[in-house]
N, C-alpha and C positions, 0 to 999 in steps of 0.2 A: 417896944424893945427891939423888935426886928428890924425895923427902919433905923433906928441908932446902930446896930452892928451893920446895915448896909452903907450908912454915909461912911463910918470909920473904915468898911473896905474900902471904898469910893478912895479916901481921901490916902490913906495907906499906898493904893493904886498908883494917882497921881504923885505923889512924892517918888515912890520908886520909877516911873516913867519918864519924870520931870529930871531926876537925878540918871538914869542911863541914857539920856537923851545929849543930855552935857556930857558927862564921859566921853561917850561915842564921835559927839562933835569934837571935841577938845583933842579927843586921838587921829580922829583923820585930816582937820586943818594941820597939824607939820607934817601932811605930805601931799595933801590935794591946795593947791596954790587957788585956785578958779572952781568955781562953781561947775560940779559935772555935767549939767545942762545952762545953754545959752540962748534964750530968743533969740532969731532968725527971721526977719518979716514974719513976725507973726507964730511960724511952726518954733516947735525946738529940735535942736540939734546938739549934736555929740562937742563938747570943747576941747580942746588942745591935748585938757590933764588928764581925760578923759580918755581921748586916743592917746596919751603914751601909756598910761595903763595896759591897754589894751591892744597897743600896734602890734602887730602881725606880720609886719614888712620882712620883719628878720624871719619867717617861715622859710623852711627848705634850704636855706643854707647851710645845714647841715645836710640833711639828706645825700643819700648816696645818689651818685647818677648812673644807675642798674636800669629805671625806666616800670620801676616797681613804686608804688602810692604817691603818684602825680597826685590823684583826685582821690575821694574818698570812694568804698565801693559802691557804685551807682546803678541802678534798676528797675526790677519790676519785681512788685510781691500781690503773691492772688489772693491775700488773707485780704486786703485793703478793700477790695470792692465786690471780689466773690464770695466770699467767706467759704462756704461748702458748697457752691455752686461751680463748680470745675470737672474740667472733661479737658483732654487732650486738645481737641480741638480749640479751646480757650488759647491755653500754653503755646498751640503753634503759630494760632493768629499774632496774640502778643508777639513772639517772638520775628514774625513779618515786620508787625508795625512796629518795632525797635528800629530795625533796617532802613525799611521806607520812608517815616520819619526822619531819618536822621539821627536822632538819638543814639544809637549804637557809634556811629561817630564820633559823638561827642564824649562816650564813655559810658553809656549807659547798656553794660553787655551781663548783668544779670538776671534772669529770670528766674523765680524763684516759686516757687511750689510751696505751700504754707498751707499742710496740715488737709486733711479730710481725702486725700487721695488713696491710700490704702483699703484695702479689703478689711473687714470688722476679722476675720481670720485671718490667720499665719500661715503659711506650709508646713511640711511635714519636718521642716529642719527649724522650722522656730524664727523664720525669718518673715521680714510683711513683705506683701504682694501686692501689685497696685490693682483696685479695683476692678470689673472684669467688665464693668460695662462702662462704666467711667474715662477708663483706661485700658481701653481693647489690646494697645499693639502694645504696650508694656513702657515702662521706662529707657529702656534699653534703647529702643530704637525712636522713642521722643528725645532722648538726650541726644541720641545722633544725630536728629532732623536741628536741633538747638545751637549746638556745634556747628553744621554745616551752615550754620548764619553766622559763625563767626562770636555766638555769644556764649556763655556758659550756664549750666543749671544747677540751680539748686534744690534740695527736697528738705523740707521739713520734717521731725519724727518723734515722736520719744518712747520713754522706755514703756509707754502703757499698754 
């Protein structure tokens, strides 16, 4: 008895897959003229109907020209490869190798602080403190040293 209620899902399945399969063709042939992928020696590649869909060329033509979102915002985040292994002195390195690299050229002028930097306490005003051995000389004056490379910081937080 089980295996009869399993072929009739089976077959139940198939007809309703078989029937949105059509639909779905049937709706996007009058407006995809070509196949979204076309052989290419071999690899595939993106076709014509495909990049008009998707062309991009018209980007930034609208855009103001203030010199504000050229590029998306570009950087460094220490959750990615420290996770809670961060100290000041991580922050300032990074913040060197942006520069020297080149990368800060190109637009890569975020540095980003993600999480585990604070003291597990507050102060007495209910505010966080960055941790004291972690982060000896404070934020304060790592945001300055950040800045005077020309990049900008960001700190992670939440309300926990």
């Amino acid at each position: 008895m089980a295996i009869v209620k399993k072929m009739k899902d089976l077959v139940l399945f198939l007809v309703g897959f078989f029937s949105l399969s059509v639909l779905v063709s049937q709706s996007i042939a009058g407006r995809v003229k070509a196949p979204l992928l076309q052989s290419n020696t071999g690899g595939l590649v993106f076709s014509k109907s495909f990049n008009s869909i998707y062309d991009t060329s018209m980007y930034g033509r609208l855009q103001l020209n203030n010199g504000l979102a050229r590029t998306p915002q570009m950087g460094w985040n220490s959750w990615n490869f420290f996770a809670c292994n961060i100290n000041e002195t991580v922050i300032k390195e990074t913040a060197d190798a942006l520069v020297s690299s080149g990368l800060a050229d190109l637009g890569y002028i975020h540095v980003n602080i993600d999480d585990c930097w604070s003291n597990l306490l507050r102060d007495s005003k209910g505010q966080l403190v960055p941790h004291p051995e972690t982060f000896p000389s404070g934020i304060k004056l790592l945001a300055d040293y950040v800045h005077s490379k020309g990049l900008k910081l960001g700190i992670y937080s939440d309300a926990g």
